[in-house]
N, C-alpha and C positions, 0 to 999 in steps of 0.2 A: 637485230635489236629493234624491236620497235619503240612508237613516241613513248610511251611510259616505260622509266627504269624500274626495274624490278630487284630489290636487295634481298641476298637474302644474310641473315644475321647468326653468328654464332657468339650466344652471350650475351643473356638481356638481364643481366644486373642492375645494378643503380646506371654505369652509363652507359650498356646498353640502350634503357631504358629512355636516357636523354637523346640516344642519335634517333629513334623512332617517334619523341615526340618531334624535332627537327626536320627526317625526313616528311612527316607528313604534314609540314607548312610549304615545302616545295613545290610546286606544279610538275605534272608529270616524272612522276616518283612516287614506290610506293613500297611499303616492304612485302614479302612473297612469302619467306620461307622463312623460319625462325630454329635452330637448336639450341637448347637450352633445357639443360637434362634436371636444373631443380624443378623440383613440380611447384612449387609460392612465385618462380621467379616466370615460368613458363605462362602462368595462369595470368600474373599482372601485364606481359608484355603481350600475350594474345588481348590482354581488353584495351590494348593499347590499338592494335593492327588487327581489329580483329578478322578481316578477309586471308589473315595471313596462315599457310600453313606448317601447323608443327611437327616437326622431323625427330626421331628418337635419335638418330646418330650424323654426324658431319658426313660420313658414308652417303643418306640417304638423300639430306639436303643437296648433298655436290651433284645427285641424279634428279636435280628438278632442272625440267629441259626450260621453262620459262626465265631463268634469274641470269641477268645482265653483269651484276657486281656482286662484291662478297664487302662483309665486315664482318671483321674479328675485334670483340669486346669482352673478350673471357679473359679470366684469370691470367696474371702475369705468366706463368711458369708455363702455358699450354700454347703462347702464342709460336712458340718457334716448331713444337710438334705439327700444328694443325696445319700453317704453312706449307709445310713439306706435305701435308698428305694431299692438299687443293693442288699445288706445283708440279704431283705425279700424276694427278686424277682430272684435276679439271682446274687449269690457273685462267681463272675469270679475273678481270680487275679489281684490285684487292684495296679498301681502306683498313689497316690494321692499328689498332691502338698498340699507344704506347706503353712500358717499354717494348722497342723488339725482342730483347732477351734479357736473362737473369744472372747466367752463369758466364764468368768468362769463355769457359770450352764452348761456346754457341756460336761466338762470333764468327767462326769457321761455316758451322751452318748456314748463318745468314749470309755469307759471299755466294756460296754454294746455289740457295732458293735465287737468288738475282741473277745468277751464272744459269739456271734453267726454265726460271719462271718464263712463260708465255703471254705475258699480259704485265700492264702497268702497276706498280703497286705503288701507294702512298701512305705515308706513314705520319698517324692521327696525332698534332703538335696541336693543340686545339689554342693555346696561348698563344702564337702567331696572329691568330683573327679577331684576338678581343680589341674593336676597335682603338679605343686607347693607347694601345700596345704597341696597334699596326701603324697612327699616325707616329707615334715617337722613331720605329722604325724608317717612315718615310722620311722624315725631316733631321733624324738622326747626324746624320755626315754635315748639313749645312749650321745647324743648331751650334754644333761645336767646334768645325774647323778639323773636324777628325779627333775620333774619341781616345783618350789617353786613359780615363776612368773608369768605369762602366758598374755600377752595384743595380744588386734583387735584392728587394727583402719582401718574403713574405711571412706574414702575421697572422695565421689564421684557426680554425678549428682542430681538433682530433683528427683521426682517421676515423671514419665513419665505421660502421661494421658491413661487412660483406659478407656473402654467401663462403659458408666453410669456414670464415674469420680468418681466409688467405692475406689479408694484409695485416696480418697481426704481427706478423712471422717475417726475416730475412729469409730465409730459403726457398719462399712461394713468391714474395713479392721483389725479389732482387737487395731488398733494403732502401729506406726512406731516401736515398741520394742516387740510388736510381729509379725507383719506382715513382715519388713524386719531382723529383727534382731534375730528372734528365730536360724534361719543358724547360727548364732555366738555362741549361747547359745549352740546348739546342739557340735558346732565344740568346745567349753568348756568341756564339759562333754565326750566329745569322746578322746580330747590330752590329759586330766587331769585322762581320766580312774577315776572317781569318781564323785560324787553328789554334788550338791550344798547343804548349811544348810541357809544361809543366804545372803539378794542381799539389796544393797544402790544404788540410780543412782539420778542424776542433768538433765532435758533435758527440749524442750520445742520447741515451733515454733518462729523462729528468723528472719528469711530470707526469705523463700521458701510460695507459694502461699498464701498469705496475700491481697493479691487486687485481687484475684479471688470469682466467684460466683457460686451456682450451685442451680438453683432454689429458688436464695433467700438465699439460705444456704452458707456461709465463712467456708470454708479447717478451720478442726483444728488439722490437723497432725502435729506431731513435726518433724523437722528437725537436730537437736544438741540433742545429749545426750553423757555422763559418765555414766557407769554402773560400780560396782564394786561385785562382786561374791566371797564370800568364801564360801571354800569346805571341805567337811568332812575329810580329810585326812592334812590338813593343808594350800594348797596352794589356793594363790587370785589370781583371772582371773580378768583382764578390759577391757571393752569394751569402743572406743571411735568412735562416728560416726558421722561425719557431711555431709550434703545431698546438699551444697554449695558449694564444693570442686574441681569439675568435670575438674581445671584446672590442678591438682594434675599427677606426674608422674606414678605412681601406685595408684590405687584403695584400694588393699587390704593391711595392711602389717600386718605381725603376730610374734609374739616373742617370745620365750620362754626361760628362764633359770633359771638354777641349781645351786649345788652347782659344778660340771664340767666343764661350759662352756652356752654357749647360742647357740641357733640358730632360722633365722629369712629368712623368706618369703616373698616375695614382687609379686604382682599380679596384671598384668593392667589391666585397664576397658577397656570395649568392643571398640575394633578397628575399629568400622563406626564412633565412637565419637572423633577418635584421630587427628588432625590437618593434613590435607596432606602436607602442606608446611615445618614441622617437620621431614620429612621422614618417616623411618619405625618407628613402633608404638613399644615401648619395650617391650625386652623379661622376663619372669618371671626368677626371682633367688631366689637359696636358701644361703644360706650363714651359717655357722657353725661356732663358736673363740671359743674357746678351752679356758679356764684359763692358762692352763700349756702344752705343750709350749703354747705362744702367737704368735696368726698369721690366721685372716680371712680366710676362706677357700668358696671362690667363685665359685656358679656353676647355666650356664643358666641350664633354664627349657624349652627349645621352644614347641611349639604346632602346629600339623598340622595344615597349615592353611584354609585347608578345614574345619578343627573345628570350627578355629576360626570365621570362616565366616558364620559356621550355627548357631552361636547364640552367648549370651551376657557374655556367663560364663568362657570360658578362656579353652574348648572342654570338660569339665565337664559332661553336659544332656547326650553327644555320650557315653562318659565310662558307666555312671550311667544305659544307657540302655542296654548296653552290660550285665552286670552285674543281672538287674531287666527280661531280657528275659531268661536267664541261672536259674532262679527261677522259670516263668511262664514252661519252660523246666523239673523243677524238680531236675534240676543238683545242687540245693544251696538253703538255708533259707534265708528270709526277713535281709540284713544287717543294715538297718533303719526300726526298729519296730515304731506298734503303740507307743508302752510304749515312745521309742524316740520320734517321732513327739510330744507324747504329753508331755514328761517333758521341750522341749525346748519351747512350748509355756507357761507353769507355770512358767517357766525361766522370759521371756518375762509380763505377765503378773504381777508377782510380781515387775519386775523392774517400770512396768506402776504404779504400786501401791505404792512403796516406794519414786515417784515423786511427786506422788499426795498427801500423806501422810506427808512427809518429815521428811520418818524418814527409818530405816533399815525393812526387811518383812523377819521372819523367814519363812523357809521352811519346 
């Protein structure tokens, strides 16, 4: 390995497209090799990297003797094939976006790629590093005295459109309570320090692409859900989400309290979507109240705004790389394991099941 990391990328969609404008605020990082078989999407991410070269097949890229790491940014439903063909062929240090997988029958797969894989994989929770997020995390346990509470709510846009209008669809994108929502379930299990045992959730498609087509075929992604999560050690997590909301102050907010106090997190959605006639777009806060004394305790969270600018997450993707190249280096272990990626999509998927079922899904 030499001083500059060399990535190469499979999948330069929309966030593709954000870990490339990411990596290349790094030092010593660079991307190498790109697959990406749309020719619109192939085109904007080569003028993104443009020293980078484009491979017509994951075959070809795996034979570029230069590339240090790999990132998988494709489509939900391809990540767990292409896995297995790097894990036979050439298991480089792998950042894979999330979900790990779509289908319950996969979950078998994924023990399998970690049972042969030859190299570190991490698995892309990009909501872990939006600062905001990471101090409420840090201060979490002392804020409350141990959290007995714990709610998400996020308020935000549509689904964007994607290449193929794979996220239109359960079948390609897992469904909305795994494909966006496993981040939540993950970021449960990570404040809560503990497992789920059992998950209830209400959702459904309300609002959001209902007079759209795609071949014939009508969007049956849901847009509204309540998810409710209890956890082996006693405390209930919720999730609330609605994908109508995008007028909403903050995007993200997150809560947590004890029997000490509360404290709560507020995170805006990506600043291309914020109104210019509003001004500046708001800053993230964390906020702490105490039980005893009583009295809020307010504190921004700003973000450079070069982060802000290279992508949707609030400078999150920049930390996370920081972080996932310090691993590809040797300096540090996988901090999102497989075993992570894949309990927040069984997360996800049993919430998808206790919709469908209407009733509680043990764990």
């Amino acid at each position: 390995m030499g001083e500059i990391l060399n990535y190469g990328i499979l999948g330069c969609g929309m966030m593709g497209q954000e870990h490339i404008e990411n990596i290349a605020l790094l030092p010593e990082a660079r991307v190498a090799a790109i697959f990406e078989p749309d020719e619109i999407m192939a085109a904007k991410a080569k003028a993104m990297a443009p020293n980078a070269r484009l491979y017509g097949s994951l075959w070809e890229l795996l034979e570029d003797d230069s590339l240090d790491c790999l990132l998988i940014a494709s489509p939900n439903h391809l990540h767990i094939a292409q896995m297995e063909e790097i894990a036979a062929r050439r298991p480089l240090p792998l950042l894979v976006e999330k979900p790990l997988f779509t289908d319950p029958a996969d979950a078998a797969r994924v023990e399998e790629i970690g049972a042969q894989y030859g190299a570190p994989i991490w698995v892309a929770m990009e909501y872990r590093y939006m600062p905001p997020i990471a101090k409420l995390i840090e201060e979490a346990q002392a804020a409350t005295g141990g959290i007995k509470m714990l709610t998400i709510r996020e308020h935000r846009f549509p689904f964007l459109p994607k290449v193929g209008n794979w996220n239109r669809f359960n079948a390609l994108s897992g469904g909305t309570l795994v494909e966006k929502c496993c981040h939540f379930f993950d970021l449960m299990r990570l404040i809560l320090r503990d497992e789920p045992v059992r998950v209830m959730a209400s959702a459904g498609q309300e609002v959001n692409h209902l007079d759209e087509a795609y071949d014939g075929a009508v969007p049956d992604i849901w847009d509204t859900a309540y998810v409710i999560a209890e956890f082996a050690g006693g405390a209930r997590a919720m999730l609330e989400l609605c994908m109508y909301a995008e007028g909403a102050r903050y995007q993200e907010e997150i809560s947590a309290v004890g029997p000490a106090g509360k404290i709560e997190c507020f995170v805006p959605g990506p600043g291309r979507f914020w109104p210019t006639h509003l001004g500046a777009p708001p800053v993230a806060q964390v906020i702490v109240s105490p039980r005893s004394p009583k009295g809020p305790q307010t504190v921004d969270i700003p973000v450079d705004p070069t982060l802000l600018a290279a992508g949707d997450h609030n400078g999150s993707t920049f930390y996370q790389h920081v972080q996932f190249q310090r691993m590809v280096r040797g300096e540090r272990t996988p901090e999102v394991t497989l075993a992570d990626g894949a309990a927040a999509v069984r997360m996800g998927l049993a919430a998808q099941r206790a919709v469908e079922e209407g009733g509680a899904v043990t764990l």
